[in-house]
C-alpha positions in Angstrom: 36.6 -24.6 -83.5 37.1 -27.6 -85.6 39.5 -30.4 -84.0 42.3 -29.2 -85.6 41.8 -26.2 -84.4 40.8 -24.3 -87.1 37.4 -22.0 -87.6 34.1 -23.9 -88.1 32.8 -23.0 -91.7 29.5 -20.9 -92.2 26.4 -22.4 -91.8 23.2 -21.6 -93.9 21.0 -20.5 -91.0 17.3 -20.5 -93.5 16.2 -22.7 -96.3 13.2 -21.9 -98.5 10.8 -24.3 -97.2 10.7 -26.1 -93.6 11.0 -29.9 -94.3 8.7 -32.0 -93.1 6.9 -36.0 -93.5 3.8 -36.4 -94.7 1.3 -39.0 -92.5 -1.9 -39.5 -93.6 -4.7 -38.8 -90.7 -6.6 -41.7 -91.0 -2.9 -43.3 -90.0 -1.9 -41.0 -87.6 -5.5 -41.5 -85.5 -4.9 -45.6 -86.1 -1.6 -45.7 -85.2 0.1 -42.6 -83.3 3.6 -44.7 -83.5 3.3 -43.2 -86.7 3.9 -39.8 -86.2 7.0 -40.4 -84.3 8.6 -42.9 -87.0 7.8 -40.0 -89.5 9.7 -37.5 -86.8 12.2 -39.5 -86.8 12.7 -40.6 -90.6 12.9 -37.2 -90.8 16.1 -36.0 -88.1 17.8 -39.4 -90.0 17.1 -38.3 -93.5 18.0 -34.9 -93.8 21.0 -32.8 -92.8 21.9 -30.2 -90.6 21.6 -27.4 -92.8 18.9 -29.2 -94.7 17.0 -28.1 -91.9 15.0 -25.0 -90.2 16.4 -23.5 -87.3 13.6 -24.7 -85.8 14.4 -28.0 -86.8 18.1 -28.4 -85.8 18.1 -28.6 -81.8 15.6 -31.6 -82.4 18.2 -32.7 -85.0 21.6 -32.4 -82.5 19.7 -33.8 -79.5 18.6 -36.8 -82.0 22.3 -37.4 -82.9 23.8 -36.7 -79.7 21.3 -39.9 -77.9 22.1 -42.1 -80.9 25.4 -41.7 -81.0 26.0 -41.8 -77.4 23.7 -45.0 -76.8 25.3 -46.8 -79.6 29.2 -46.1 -78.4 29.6 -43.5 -76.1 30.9 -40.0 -76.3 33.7 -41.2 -78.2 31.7 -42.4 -81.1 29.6 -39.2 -80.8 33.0 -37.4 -81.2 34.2 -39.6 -83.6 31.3 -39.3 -85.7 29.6 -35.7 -85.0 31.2 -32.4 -86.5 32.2 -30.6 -83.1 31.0 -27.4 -84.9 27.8 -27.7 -83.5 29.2 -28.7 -80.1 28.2 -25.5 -78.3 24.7 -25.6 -80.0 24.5 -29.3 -79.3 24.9 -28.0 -75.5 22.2 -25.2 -76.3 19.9 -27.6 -77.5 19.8 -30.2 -75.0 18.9 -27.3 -72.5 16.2 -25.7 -74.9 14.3 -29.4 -74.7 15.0 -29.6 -70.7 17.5 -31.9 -70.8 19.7 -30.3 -68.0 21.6 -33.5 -66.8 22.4 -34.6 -70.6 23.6 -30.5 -70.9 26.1 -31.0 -68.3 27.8 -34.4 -69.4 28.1 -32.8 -72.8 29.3 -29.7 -71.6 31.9 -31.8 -69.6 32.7 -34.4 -72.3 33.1 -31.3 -74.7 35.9 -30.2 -72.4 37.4 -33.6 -71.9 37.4 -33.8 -75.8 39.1 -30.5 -76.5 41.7 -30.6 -73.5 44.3 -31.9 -75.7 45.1 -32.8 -79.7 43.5 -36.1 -81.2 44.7 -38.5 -82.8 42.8 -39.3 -85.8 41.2 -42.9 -85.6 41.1 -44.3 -88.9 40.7 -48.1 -88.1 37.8 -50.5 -86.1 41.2 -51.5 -84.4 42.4 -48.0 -83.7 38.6 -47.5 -82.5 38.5 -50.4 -80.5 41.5 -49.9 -78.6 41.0 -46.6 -77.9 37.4 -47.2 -76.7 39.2 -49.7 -74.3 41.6 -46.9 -72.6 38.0 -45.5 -70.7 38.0 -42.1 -71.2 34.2 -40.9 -71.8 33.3 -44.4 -69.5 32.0 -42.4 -66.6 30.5 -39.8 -68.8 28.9 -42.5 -70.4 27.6 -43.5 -66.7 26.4 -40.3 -66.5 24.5 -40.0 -69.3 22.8 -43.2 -69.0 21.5 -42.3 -65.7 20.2 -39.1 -66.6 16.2 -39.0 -66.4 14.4 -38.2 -68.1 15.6 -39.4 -71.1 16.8 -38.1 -74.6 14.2 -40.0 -76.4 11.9 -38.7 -73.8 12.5 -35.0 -73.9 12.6 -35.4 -78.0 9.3 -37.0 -77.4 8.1 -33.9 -75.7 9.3 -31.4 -78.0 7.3 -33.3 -80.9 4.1 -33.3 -79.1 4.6 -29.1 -78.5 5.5 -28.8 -81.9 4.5 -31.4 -84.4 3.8 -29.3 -87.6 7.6 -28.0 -87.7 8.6 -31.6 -88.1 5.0 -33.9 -89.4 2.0 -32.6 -91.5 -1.2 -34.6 -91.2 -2.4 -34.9 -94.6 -6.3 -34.9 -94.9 -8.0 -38.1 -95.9 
């Protein structure tokens, strides 16, 4: 459900080709901080349904931490389609990220217990930030361990050719 309450739109589930960014090996073996900037140009480059399905949990965990270290839940909910709340939620579980799961799972709820208001201004932003509601969410999150970047860190190392190719010198 969108916020205002209708039906989330369809999705393309497949694309033709996976996406991925290209790191030359003699890079990658010189500099391994490589291959993680190239994982990570890609989840900020492309779109949601620019991507593989095996692509997107990376993608909405990715989001989710930014968003959430940067403002809170309330920027993540300001700024992040609640469509993919519930695979949001899925995700963070798929890259063992139970403690982030349930703080989503409970901001989700928080979020959707009652109509928004849409915030159009840094003002209206600001002062709604100020009233507190995701702050002990936010708590939450921020002492959950291990960390976002952490498990994302993981699911690259177990699965680096969905997201970098090596190129061959």
């Amino acid at each position: 459900m969108t916020r205002n309450g209708s039906h989330k739109p369809e999705i393309p589930t497949t694309i033709l080709a996976m996406a991925t960014v290209t790191v030359a090996g003699k890079d990658a073996n010189q500099s391994p901080h490589l291959i993680w900037n190239a994982f990570v140009e890609l989840l900020a480059s492309y779109g949601y349904a620019e991507l593989s399905v095996e692509q997107r949990p990376a993608y909405l965990v990715f989001w989710y931490d930014s968003e959430v270290l940067n403002g809170g839940h309330l920027q993540y909910f300001q700024n992040r389609e609640i469509e993919t709340l519930e695979e949001t939620i899925a995700a963070l579980g798929l890259l063992g990220a139970p403690c982030q799961q349930q703080v989503l799972r409970d901001a989700g709820a928080l979020f959707l217990r009652h109509p928004r208001k849409e915030i159009r201004t840094l003002e209206e932003y600001a002062a709604t930030a100020l009233q507190g509601e995701f702050s002990a969410l936010d708590q939450r999150f921020y002492n959950c361990s291990p960390s976002l970047q952490e498990c994302l860190e993981r699911h690259l190392k177990e699965h680096q050719s969905r997201f970098v190719t090596i190129a061959d010198d």
